[in-house]
N, C-alpha and C positions, 0 to 999 in steps of 0.2 A: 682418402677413400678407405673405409671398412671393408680390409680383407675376410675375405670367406675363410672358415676353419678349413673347409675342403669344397673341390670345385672340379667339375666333366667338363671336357670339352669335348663338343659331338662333329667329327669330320674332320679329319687330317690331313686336307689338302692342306696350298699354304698358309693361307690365314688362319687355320685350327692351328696347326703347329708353331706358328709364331705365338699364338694366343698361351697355351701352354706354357711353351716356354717363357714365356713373359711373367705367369704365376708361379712358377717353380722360383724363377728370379727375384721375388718377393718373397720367399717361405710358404709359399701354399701348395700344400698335398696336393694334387693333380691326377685325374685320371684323365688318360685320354681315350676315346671311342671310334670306331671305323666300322661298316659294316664289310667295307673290303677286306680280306685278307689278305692280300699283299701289298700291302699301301706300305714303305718305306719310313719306317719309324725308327732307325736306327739313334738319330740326335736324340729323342726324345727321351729313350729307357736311358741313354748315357747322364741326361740332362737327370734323372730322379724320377721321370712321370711312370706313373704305372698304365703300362700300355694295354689297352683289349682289341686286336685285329680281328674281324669277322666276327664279333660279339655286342650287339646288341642289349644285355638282359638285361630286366629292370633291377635285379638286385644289386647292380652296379651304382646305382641313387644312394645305398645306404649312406647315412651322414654325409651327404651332397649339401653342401647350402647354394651353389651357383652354380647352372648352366649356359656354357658356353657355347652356341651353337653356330657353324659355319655357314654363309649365307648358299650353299649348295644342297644342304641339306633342308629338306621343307618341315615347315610346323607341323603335318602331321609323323614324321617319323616314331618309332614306337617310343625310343626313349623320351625325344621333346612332350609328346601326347601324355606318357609316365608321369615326367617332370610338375606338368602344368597341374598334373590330377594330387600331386604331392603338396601341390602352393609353393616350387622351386623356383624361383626367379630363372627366366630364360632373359641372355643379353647375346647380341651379336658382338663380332670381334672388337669393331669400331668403337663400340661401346663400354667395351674395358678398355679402350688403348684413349678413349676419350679423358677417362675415369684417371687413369696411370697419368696422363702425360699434363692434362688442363695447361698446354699452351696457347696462345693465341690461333682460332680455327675457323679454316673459312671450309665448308662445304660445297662439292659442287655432285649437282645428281640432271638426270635428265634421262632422255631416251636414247638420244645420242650426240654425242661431241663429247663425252665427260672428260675421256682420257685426254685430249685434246688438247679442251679448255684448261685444265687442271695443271701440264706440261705447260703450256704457255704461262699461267700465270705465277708458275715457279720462274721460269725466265723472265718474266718482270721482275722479282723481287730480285733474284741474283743482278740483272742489270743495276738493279739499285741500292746491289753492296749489303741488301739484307737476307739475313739469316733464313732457312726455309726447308721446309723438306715436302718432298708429293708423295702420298701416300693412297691406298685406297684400294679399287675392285681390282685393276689390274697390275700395276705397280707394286712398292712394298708396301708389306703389311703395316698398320696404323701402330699394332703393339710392340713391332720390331724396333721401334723408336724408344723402345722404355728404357730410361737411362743414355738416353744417345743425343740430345738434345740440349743448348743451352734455353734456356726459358724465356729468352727471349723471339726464340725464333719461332717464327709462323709454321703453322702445319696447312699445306693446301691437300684435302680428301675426297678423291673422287667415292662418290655413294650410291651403289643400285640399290636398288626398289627390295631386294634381299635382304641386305644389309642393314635397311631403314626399316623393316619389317621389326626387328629387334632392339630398338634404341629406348630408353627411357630417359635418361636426363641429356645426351647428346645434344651440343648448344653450339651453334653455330655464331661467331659475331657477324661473320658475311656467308649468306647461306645464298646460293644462286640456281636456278631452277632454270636448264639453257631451253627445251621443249617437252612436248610431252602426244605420243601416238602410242597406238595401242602395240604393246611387246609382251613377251613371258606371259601369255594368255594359259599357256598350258601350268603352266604355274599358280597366277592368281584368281585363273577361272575367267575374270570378269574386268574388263577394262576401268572402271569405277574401282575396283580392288587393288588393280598395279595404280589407277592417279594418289589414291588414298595413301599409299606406299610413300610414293615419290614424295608429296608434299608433307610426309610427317620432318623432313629436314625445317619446315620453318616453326615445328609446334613447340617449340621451348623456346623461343626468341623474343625477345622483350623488347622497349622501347630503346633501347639502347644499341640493336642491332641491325644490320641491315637486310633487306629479301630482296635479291636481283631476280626480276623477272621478264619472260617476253612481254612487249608492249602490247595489251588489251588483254593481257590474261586475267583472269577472274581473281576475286579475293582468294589469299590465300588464309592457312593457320597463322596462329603468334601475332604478336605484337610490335615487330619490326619495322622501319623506316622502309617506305617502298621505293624501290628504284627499276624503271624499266630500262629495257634496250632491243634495237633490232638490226638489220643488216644495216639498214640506212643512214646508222647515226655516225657524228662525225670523226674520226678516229687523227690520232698524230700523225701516223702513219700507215701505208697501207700495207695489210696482211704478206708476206712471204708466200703464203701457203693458198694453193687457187681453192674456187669455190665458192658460192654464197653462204653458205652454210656456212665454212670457212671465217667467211666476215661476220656473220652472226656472233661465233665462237667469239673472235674477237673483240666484236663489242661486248658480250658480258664480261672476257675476262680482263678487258679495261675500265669498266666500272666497277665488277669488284676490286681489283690493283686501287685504283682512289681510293674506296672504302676502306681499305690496309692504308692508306696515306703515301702510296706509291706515285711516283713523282712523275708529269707526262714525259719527262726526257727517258726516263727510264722504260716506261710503257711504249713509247716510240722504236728505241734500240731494239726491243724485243720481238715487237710486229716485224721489222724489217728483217730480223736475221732467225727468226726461231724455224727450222726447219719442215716443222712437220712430226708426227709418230708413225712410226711405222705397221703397216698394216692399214693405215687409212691414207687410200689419196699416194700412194707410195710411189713415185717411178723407179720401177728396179731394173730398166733396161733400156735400151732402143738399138735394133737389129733391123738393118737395111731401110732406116726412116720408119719404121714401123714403131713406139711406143709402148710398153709394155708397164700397168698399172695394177698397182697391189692394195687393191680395198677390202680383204678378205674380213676387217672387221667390222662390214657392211652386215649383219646377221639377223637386220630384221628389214623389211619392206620401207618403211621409213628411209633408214640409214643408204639403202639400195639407190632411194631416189634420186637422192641428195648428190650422188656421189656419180650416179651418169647424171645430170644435169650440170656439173661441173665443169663437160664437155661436151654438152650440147653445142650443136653445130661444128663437129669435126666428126670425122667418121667413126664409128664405136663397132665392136665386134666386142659381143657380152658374153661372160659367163655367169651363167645361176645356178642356182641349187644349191643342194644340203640336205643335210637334216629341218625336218619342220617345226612348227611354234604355234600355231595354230589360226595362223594370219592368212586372210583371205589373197591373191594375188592380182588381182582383177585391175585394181587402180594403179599400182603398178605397171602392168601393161598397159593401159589404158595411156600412161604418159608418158611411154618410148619416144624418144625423138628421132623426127624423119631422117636423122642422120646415120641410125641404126643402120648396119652392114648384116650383123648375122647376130644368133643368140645359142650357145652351146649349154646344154641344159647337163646335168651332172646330179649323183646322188639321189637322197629320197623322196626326192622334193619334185624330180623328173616329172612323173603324171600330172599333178595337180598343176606343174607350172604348163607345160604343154595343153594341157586345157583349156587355162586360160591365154594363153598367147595365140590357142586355134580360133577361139571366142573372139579374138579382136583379128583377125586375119591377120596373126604377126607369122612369116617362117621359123622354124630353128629346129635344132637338129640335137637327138640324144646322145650325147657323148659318154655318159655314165660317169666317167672319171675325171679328175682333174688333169689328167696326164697325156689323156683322149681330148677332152676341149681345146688345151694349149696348142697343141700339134697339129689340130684341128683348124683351130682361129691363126694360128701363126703362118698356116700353108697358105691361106686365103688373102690374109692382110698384103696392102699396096700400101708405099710409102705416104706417112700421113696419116695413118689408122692409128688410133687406140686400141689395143687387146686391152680389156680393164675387165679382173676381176673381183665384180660388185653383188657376191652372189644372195642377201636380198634373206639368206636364212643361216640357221646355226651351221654346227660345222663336225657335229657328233656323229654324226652314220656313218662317216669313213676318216675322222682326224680326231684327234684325243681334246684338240681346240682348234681357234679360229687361229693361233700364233703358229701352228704345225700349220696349217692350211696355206696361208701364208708362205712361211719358209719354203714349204715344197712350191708351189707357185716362182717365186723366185729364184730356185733351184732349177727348177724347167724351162724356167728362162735362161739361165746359163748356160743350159746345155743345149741352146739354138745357135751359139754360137760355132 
């Protein structure tokens, strides 16, 4: 790779800051940008980068040859919008750490199960004694890897639609696309905009590589060997982790595993014992036969569904809400199962979801808080019930993420004890 003489990276959450310091790491002058001022840059200034907290300007471009931009941060921000007007190559992090590392790389993107998938398919390889690291949207950063890796060993990358926004030669040898519903509308505007996204993972792939995709899904980009899969297909062993969805996950990350030349014994040990991640599908409790489930990375209606259907036909006591996304909720409710108990609605999400649940003649009750729902759902439940929170939107109107949302979740379940 042709290092830049000098090089921005825009947004210092983690991925900005690993991106950084990954270039410093190599000799390249570094400015870092934030529009936060208080965003925690202390590694960074230690590291060489010349830091600008709560600074935005564009004279900050002077002798910029690459922009680094964090996939939190959107294309029109002023410096990105700057960048483009300058002819500044903009890359996402993935994108340098693509560039840094050219190990053997399997992509995985979707709307949901990425994290999942991704974890499992590291547990195949480790089952099979091979080298591997998981990197990506939620995990470690892609660039954190530079210098840390024998070259033999696989990178498996979970990739949002953010991410993939910003890739140029990014090359997938097994690129796997697990589904795809409408998410981050308030982002790409236009459902058509977030598919365009996702499937730019398979536009640099050649005949040489493979595209995992669900069965009947439409032509994709690139030139890759098609492979499909679905719940139904047949596996060595069956999934640890409930759910159809679940088994979905599974079967693509056993067909990518063969595509790496992973061995069925290997992809067998791994179904059977790989636990789960936490935050989806999570059981963090059971208090007087009652069940207590942590899906808090359920953040868009899709992911919501999936995750009460998993226990469809046991009693369910729901929490929803959040912050919104600009997702209709209708069909959602529409496919509560008659096993539904109650529904504790929370955050900002409260009206629009109570509208729609008055619309389909469902009860439930404003809790506001997470802390009100628990206490709420937990007074109610009879041995047998699941409290499961699958709350169906983001998690920004009252938690810094879905990982805080979570924790506090699990947290209140402790203290029912």
């Amino acid at each position: 790779m042709k290092l830049p003489r000098r090089a921005l990276v825009l947004g210092l959450a983690r991925s900005g800051q690993s991106a950084a310091l990954a270039l410093v790491r190599r000799g390249v002058p570094t400015v870092a940008v934030d529009r936060a001022a208080d965003v925690e840059t202390g590694r960074l200034a230690e590291a060489g980068v010349e830091v600008h907290a709560g600074n935005e300007e564009e004279g900050l471009l002077d002798g910029v040859e690459l922009l680094i931009k964090s996939p939190g941060v959107p294309g029109e921000s002023p410096l990105a919008a700057a960048a483009r007007s300058h002819g500044i190559p903009i890359w996402s992090e993935v994108e340098l750490g693509f560039r840094l590392l050219r190990n053997p790389f399997i992509g995985v993107t979707g709307t949901n199960g990425k994290t999942t998938t991704s974890e499992l398919l590291g547990a195949m390889f480790r089952s099979a004694g091979q080298p591997v690291a998981v990197a990506g949207n939620v995990g470690r950063s892609l660039t954190s890897f530079d210098g840390a890796l024998d070259k033999d060993a696989w990178i498996v990358c979970e990739l949002s639609s953010f991410q993939l926004e910003d890739i140029h030669r990014l090359r997938a040898r097994v690129a796997v696309l697990l589904n795809l519903e409408p998410d981050h509308l308030d982002r790409h505007g236009t459902y058509d905009a977030y598919r365009d996204a996702k499937l730019r993972i398979f536009e640099n792939q050649t005949e040489a590589d493979v595209a995992i995709v669900p069965r009947g899904f439409g032509a994709v980009p690139g030139g890759a060997d098609r492979i499909e899969f679905d719940a139904d297909d047949d596996l060595p062993a069956g999934p640890l982790i409930p759910g159809r969805h679940n088994r979905e996950n599974a079967a693509a990350a056993a067909a990518a595993a063969r595509a790496a030349g992973v061995d069925e014994q290997a992809i067998a040990e791994a179904l059977r014992t790989f636990p789960g991640v936490e935050h989806r599908l999570e059981l963090v409790g059971e208090v007087d036969g009652v069940r207590f489930v942590n899906d808090s990375k359920a953040t868009n209606t899709a992911a919501a569904r999936r995750g009460i259907a998993a226990y469809a036909g046991q009693p369910i006591r729901l929490i929803l809400g959040g912050s919104l996304k600009g997702e209709s909720f209708d069909k959602l409710v529409e496919g509560l199962p008659p096993s539904l108990r109650s529904v504790d609605l929370i955050g900002e999400a409260t009206e629009d979801l109570a509208a729609a649940l008055g619309r389909a003649g469902r009860p439930y009750r404003r809790s506001g808080d997470l802390a009100t729902a628990v206490g709420a759902a937990a007074g109610d439940a009879e041995p047998g019930d699941v409290v499961l929170l699958s709350p169906a939107c983001a998690s920004f109107d009252q938690f810094r993420d879905f990982e805080e949302r979570g924790k506090t979740f699990r947290r209140l379940v402790g203290e029912l004890w």
